[in-house]
C-alpha positions, -999 to +999 in steps of 0.1 A: +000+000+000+012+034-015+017+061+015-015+084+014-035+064-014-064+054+009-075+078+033-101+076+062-122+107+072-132+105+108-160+136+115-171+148+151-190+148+168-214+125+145-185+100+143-191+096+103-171+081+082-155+089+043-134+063+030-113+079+002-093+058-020-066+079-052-072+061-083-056+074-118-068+110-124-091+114-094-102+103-060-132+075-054-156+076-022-155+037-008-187+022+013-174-005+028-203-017+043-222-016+009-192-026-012-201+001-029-170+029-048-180+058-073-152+045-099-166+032-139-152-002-128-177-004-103-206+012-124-194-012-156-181-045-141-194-048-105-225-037-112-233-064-145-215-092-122-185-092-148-159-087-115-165-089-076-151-059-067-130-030-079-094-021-068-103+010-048-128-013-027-103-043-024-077-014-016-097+001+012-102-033+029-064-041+028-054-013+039-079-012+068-069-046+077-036-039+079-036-001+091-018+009+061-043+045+056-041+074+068-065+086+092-078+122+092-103+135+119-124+163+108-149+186+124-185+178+112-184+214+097-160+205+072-181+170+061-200+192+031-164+200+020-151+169+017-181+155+001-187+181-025-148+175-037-158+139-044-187+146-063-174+169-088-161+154-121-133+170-120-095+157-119-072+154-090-043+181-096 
């Protein structure tokens, strides 16, 4: 596991969670507890049962597993922030 490629968001005081996960070109929002990720693979292969999983998801589990991410704690104020840079379209820089 690549040094800051999977990121976990920790907000307070609601105590959510963002699992972030840096794919080519941009960042993908991981639900582990759906197995759900924002990537095409996901949308194109998971989703028609051609694949499983997707990297990002397989790459947020190891790296949880073995505490290989980096954690970041957040105020809940910040949350829209964070969320809102995940749903634009646009490219990590």
């Amino acid at each position: 596991m690549e040094a800051g490629k999977v990121r976990k968001y920790q907000f307070s005081p609601s105590g959510r969670t963002i699992w972030v996960v840096a794919g080519r070109g941009r960042d993908y929002q991981v639900l582990p507890d759906s197995l759900f990720c924002t990537c095409d693979d996901y949308y194109f292969r998971v989703m028609e049962h051609k694949k499983q999983l997707c990297y990002h998801i397989i790459a947020q589990q190891l790296s949880e597993a073995m505490s290989k991410h980096d954690a970041i704690d957040m105020t809940d104020s910040r949350y829209p922030e964070i969320t809102s840079k995940l749903t634009s379209i646009s490219t990590r820089e």
